[in-house]
C-alpha positions, -999 to +999 in steps of 0.1 A: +000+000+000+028+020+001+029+031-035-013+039-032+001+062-006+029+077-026+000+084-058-027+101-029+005+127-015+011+133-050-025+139-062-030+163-035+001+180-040-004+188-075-040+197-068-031+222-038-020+258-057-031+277-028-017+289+007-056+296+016-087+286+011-073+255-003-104+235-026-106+204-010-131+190-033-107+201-062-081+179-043-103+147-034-112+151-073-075+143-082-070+121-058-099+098-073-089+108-110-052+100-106-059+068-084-079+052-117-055+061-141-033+042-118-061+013-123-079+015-089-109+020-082-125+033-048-159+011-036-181+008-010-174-020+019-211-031+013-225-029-021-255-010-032-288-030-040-281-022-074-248-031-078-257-064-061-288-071-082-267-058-116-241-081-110-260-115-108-282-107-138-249-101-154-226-129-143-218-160-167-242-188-164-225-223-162-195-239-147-166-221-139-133-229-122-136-210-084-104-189-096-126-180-125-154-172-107-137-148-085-118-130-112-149-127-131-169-113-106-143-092-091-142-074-127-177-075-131-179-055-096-155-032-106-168-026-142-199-020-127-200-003-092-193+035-104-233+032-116-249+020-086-223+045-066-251+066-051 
């Protein structure tokens, strides 16, 4: 976690022009943008109703190895959540 550290410090670094009255909405705005160019992605601990529901309608029918399962729905999740992020 150290280097999702290193890109936050950064993001707000780059973000903060200001001595006062510093934006921080500007600053949690490139903090989000520059961790999913990095390829994360921020989600709730419990997901939405939503996301939950969008999910099963959407995940492959039939046998799957477990490792298959889990990568499938992890992207699924991830593909998905910023939708049902409200």
């Amino acid at each position: 976690m150290s280097d999702l550290r290193t890109i936050i410090a950064q993001a707000i670094r780059g973000a903060d022009r200001s001595m006062f009255n510093e934006d921080y909405g500007k600053q949690a705005d490139a903090v989000i943008q520059t961790l999913r160019k990095a390829g994360y992605e921020l989600l709730p601990v419990r997901p939405s109703p939503g996301l939950i529901e969008h999910v099963n309608e959407n995940l492959p029918i039939g046998r799957l190895r477990p490792s298959e399962l889990v990568s499938t729905l992890y992207s699924l999740i991830l593909q998905s959540a910023r939708r049902f992020d409200k």
